[in-house]
C-alpha angles and dihedrals in degrees: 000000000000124000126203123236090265099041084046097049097051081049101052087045092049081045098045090047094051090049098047084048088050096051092061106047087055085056092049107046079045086059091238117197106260090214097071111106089220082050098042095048092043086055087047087050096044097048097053095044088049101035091123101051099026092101105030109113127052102202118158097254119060090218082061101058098038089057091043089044109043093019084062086042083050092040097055091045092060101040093034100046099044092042085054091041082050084047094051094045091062103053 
């Protein structure tokens, strides 16, 4: 299947957003060193794309709420981002 410029461009940036997200995640729950500058800018990254969903949930452990939080920010990237790029395509 073939995507237009536009449709392929809101994909690769869903796609782009989850990853980036995902990335971190794997850092976090590795216990990656902050000070790292890849770590620290994946963190930056990762906070800003999932500013809205980061602190959503209150469970008891903090690992718990950083998956929930930044894995449903990852999640509706994904989803989101490729159903409107499948939108787009059709038009």
């Amino acid at each position: 299947m073939r995507l237009g410029p536009a449709a392929t461009a809101i994909a690769v940036a869903a796609d782009v957003a989850a990853t980036v997200i995902g990335l971190w995640l794997v850092m976090y729950l590795l216990d990656a060193n902050p000070a790292n500058d890849l770590v620290n800018l994946l963190e930056h990254l990762a906070r800003w794309l999932a500013a809205w969903s980061h602190d959503m949930f209150t469970f008891d452990e903090e690992w718990a709420r950083v998956v929930c939080g930044y894995g449903l920010a990852a999640l509706v990237y994904l989803v989101v981002g490729n159903m409107l790029a499948r939108r787009v395509r059709r038009m």
